[in-house]
matplotlib code that plots the C-alpha trace (Angstrom):
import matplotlib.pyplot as plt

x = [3.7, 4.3, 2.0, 3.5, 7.6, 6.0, 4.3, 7.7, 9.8, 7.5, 7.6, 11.6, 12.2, 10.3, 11.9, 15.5, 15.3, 16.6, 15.7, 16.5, 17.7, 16.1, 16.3, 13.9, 12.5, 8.9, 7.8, 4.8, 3.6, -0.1, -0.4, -3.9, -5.1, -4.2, -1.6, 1.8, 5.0, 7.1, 10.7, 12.3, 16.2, 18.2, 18.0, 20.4, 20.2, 21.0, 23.0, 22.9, 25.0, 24.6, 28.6, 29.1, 32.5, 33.6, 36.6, 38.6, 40.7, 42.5, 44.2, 45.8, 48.8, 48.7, 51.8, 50.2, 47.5, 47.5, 44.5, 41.5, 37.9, 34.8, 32.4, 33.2, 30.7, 31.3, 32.0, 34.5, 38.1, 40.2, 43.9, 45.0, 45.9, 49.4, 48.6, 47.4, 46.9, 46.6, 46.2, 49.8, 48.9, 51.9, 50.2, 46.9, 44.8, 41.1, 41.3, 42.6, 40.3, 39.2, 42.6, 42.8, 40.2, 41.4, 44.8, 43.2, 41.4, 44.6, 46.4, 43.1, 43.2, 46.5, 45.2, 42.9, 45.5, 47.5, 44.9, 45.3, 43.0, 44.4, 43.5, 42.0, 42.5, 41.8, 40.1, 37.2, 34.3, 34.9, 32.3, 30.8, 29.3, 30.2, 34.6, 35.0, 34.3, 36.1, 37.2, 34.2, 35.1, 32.4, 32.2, 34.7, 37.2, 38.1, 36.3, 39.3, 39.2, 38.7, 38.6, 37.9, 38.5, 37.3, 39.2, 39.6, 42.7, 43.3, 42.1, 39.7, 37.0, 35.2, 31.2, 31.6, 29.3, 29.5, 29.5, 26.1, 27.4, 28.2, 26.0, 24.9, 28.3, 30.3, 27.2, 26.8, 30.6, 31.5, 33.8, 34.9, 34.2, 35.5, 35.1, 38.4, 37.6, 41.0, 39.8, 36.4, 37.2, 39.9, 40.3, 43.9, 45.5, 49.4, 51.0, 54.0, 53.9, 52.5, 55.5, 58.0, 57.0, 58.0, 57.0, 55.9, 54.3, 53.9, 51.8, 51.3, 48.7, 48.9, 51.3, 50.8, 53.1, 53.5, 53.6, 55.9, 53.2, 49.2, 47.9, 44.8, 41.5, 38.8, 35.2, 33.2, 29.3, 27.7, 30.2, 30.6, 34.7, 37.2, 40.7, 43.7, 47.0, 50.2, 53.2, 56.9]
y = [60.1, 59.1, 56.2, 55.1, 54.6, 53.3, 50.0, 50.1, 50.0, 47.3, 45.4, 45.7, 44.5, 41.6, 40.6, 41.1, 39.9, 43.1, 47.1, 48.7, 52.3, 53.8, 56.4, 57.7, 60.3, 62.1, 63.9, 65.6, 66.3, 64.4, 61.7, 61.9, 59.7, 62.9, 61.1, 61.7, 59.0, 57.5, 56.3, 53.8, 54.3, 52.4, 49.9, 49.4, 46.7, 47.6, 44.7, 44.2, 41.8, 40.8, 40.7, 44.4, 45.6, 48.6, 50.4, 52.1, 55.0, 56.1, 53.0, 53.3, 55.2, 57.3, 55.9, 52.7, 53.8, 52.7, 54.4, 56.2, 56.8, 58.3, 57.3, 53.3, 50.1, 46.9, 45.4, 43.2, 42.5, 41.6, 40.6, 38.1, 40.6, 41.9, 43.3, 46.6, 48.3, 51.7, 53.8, 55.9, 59.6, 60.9, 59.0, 59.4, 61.2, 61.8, 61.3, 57.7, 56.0, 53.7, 52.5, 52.5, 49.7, 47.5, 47.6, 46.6, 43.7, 42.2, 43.1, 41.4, 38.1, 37.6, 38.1, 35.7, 33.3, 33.5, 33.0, 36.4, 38.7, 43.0, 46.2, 48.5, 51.9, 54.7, 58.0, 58.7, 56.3, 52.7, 51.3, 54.2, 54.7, 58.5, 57.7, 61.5, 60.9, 57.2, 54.4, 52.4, 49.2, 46.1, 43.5, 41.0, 43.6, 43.9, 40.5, 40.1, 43.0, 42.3, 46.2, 48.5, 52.9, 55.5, 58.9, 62.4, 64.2, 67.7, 68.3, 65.7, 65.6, 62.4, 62.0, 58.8, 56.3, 54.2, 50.9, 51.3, 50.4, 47.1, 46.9, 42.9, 41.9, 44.6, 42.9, 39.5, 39.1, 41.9, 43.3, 46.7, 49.8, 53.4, 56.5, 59.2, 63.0, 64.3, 67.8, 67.7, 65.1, 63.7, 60.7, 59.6, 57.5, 57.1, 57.1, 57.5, 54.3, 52.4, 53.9, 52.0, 48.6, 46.2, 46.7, 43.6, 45.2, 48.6, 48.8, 52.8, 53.6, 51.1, 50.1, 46.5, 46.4, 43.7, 43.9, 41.9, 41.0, 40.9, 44.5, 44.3, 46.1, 47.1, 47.7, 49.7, 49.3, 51.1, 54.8, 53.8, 54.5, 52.5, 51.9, 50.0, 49.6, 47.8, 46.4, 47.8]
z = [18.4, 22.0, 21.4, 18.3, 20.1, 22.7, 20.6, 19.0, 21.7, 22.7, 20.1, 19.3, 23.0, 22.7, 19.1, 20.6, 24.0, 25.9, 26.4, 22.7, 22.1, 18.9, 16.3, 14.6, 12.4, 11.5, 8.6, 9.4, 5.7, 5.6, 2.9, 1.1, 4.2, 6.2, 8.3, 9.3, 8.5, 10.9, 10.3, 12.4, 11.5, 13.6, 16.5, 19.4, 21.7, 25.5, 26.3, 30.2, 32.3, 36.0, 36.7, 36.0, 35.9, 37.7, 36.8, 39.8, 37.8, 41.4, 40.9, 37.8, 36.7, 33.6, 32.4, 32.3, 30.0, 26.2, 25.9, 27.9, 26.6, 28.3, 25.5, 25.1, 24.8, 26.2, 29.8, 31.5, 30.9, 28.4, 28.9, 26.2, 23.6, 22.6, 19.0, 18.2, 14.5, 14.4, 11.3, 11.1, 11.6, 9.7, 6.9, 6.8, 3.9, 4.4, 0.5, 0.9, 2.7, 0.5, 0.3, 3.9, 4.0, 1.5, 3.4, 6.8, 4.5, 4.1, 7.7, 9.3, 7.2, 8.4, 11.9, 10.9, 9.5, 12.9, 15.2, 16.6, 18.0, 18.3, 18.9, 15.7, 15.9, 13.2, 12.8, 12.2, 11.8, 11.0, 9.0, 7.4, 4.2, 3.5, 2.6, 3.9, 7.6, 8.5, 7.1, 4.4, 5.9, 6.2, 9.2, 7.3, 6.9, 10.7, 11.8, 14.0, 16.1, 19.7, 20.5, 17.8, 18.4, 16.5, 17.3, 15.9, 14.6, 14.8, 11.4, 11.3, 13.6, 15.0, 14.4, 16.8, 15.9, 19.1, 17.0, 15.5, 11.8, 13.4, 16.7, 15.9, 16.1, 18.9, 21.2, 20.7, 20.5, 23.3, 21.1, 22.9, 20.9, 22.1, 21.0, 21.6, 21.3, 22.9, 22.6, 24.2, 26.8, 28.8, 26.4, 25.0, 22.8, 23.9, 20.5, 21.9, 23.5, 20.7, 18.5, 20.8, 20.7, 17.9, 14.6, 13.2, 10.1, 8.1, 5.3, 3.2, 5.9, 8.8, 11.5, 13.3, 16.6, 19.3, 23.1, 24.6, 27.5, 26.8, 27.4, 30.2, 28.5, 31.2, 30.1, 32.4, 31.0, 33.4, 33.5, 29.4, 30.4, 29.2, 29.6, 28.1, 30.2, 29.5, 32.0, 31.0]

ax = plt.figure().add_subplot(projection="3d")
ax.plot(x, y, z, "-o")
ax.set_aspect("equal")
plt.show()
């Protein structure tokens, strides 16, 4: 087995340019050629850059945080985004989902439509096939999301996903994608905050709210923390 992932390995790196994380499985039943099978499931590119970017949490203020995750991908800086949608917790019904994509459909062609780049947050995982554990939504859906979270509620736990339902596009694109687990880390999502800035539009499920001034996201690649802060 050890030499079969490594000719993989070897020969996923060369097709995509970069180191690859992979998943795999092995089902040791023999065939009638008396041989095991090996399952390649999914492939992650390791997406290094020379100008890392290095995140210095003594000097930020924890009123000044939007948001703070210890599981996030992506690396660099943002700072030309005012627009966040965020699924409304009051609101949400792990039922609904479906639903719940079809309404970010239309909030993200009007994204699209105004030139306008935001924030997505929502529980769960984005992107999933299984309705019961996130939000079924494709690519298309959320094309317009410059930062995309997945988070857990109290009732609804996270099975993060780390972007691997959309991996092509969160690299080549850079598109920041964080994972938020309040109760097994020390990652946040100030709601509060959010809740106070203008409410430009609120569908059944989702509410779309404007900063006055562009929030400032920070992408550390190497730690994997990341953190969103906003000026009063």
């Amino acid at each position: 087995m050890a030499k079969t992932i490594e000719v993989v390995l070897d020969v996923v790196k060369e097709a995509l340019g970069s180191p690859v994380e992979i998943e795999f499985a092995v089902d040791l039943n023999k065939d009638e050629n008396m041989k095991a099978s090996f399952y390649l499931l999914q492939i992650k590119p390791l997406i290094g850059n020379a100008q890392d970017y290095t995140i210095d949490m003594e000097n930020i203020e924890r009123s000044e945080m939007v948001l703070f995750s210890e599981k996030g991908m992506g690396n660099g800086v943002i700072n030309d985004i005012t627009d966040v949608i965020f699924v409304d917790k009051d609101a949400f019904d792990k039922t609904r989902t479906m639903e719940m994509a079809a309404e970010i459909e239309r909030l993200n062609k009007e994204m699209i439509a105004c030139g306008r780049k935001y924030i997505l947050i929502g529980p769960g995982r984005w992107g999933t096939r299984d309705r019961w554990i996130g939000i079924p939504v494709n690519w298309p859906q959320i094309s317009n999301a410059k930062v995309i979270v997945e988070t857990s509620y109290e009732d609804y736990p996270l099975d993060s996903s780390s972007g691997s339902h959309f991996f092509h596009n969160v690299t080549s694109m850079n598109v920041g994608y964080f994972s938020i687990q309040p109760e097994q880390s020390e990652s946040f999502i100030a709601y509060d905050v959010l809740k106070n800035q203008a409410l430009i539009n609120g569908t059944q499920y989702f509410k779309h709210v404007r900063f006055e001034k562009p929030l400032t996201v920070r992408m550390d690649g190497r730690k994997r923390i990341s953190v969103i802060t906003w000026e009063k």
